[in-house]
Legacy VTK file of the C-alpha trace (Angstrom):
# vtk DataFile Version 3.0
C-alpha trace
ASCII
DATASET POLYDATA
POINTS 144 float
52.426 167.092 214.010
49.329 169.585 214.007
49.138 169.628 209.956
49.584 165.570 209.809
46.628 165.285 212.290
44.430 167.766 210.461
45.632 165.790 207.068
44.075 162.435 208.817
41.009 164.327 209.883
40.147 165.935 207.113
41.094 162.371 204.679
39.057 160.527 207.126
36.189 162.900 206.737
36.281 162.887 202.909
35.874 159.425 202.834
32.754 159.094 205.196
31.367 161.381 202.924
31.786 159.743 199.792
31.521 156.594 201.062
27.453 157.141 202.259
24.698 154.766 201.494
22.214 156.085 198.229
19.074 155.405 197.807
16.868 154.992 194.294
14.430 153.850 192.928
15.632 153.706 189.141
16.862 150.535 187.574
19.138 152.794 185.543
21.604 153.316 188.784
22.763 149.753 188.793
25.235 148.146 186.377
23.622 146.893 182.877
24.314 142.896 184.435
22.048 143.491 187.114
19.822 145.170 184.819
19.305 142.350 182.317
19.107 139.682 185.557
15.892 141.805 186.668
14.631 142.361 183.048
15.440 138.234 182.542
14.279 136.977 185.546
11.758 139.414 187.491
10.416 141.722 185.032
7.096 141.130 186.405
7.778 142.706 190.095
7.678 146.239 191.042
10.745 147.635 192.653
10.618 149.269 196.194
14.039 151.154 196.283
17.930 150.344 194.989
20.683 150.988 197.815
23.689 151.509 196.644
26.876 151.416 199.581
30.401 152.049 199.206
32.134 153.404 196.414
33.935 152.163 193.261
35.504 148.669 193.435
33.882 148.206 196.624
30.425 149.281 195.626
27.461 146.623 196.433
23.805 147.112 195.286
20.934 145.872 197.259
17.192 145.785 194.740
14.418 145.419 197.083
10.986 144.290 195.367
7.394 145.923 196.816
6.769 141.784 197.428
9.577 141.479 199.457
12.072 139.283 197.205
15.718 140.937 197.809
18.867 140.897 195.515
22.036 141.805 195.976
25.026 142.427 193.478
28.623 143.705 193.938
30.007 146.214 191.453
30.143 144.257 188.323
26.939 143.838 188.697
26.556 140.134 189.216
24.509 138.890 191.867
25.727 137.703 195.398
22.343 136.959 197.383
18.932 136.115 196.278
16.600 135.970 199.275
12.266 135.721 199.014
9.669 134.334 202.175
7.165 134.326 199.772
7.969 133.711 196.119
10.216 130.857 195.027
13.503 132.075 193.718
13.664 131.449 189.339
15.434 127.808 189.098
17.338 129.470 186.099
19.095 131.145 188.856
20.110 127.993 190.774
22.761 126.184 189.441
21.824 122.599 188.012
23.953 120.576 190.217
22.323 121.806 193.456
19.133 122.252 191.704
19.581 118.325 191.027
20.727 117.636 194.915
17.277 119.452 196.322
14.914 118.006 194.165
16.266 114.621 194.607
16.496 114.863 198.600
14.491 118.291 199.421
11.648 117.886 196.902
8.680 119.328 199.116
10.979 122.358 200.210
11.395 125.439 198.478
14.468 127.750 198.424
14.174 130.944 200.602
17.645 131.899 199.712
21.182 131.603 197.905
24.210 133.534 198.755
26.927 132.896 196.218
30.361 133.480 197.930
34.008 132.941 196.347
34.025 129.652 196.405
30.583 128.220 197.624
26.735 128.440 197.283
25.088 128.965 200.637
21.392 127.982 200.465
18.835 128.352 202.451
15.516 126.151 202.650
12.273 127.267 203.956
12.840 124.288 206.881
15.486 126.310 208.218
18.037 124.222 206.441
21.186 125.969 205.538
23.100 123.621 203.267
26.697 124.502 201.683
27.939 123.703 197.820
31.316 124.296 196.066
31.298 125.868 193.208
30.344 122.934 190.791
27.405 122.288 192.456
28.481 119.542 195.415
27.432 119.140 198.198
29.883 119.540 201.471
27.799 120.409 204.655
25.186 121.408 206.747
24.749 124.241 208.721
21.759 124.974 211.806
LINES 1 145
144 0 1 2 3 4 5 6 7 8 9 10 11 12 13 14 15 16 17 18 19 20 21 22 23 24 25 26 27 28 29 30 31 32 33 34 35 36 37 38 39 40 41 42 43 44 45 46 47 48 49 50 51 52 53 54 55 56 57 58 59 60 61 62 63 64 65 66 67 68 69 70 71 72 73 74 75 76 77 78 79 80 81 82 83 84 85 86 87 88 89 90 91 92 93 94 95 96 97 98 99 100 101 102 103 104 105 106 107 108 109 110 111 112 113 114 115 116 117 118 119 120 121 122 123 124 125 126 127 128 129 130 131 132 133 134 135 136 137 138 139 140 141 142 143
């Protein structure tokens, strides 16, 4: 009983170690996707640190800019969350479909962010307006 508990311990205590939070600041430490989205799409901003958390398939990357624009990206490298109170997130980066449903009944409101989940786009206006997408672009609700 003794040797399983010190097994547990001592598994539980490797993985807390491995599994810490890093922080960079070199583009080089996230996966080449992510590194061509910033290189594509915000070559122009200056980056404040890269955290990295967790550990291989569950490994997530957080890029935050000096201006305050924040990405996020799971281990593959593509991107899960775009968020920015300032600068307006690159339309190239919104999908057409809800790009098409904002303009058309948002026009005078930018987007402060988009969270891409498994099977919806969450965004977020700079009204406070969360709105909700499936993956093709359609709308299907609001939330407060």
């Amino acid at each position: 009983m003794k040797k399983i508990l010190l097994s547990l311990i001592l598994a539980s205590s490797c993985l807390s170690i491995f599994a810490k939070d890093r922080i960079s600041h070199e583009i080089n430490d996230l996966p080449q996707r992510s590194i061509e989205m910033i290189n594509n799409h915000f070559k122009d901003k200056s980056i404040s640190y890269i955290k990295t958390e967790g550990w291989s398939i569950g490994r997530e990357y957080e890029v935050v800019f000096t201006d305050g624009v924040n990405l996020e990206f799971n281990y593959e490298g593509f991107w899960k969350e775009i968020k920015s109170k300032k600068d307006t997130i690159p339309q190239s980066l919104i999908p057409e479909n809800v790009k098409s449903y904002l303009s058309e009944k948002y026009p005078n409101f930018k987007i402060d962010k988009i969270e891409e989940k498994r099977k919806t786009y969450e965004v977020k206006l700079n009204n406070g307006l969360e709105l909700h997408f499936n993956k093709t672009g359609k709308f299907i609700r609001f939330d407060d």
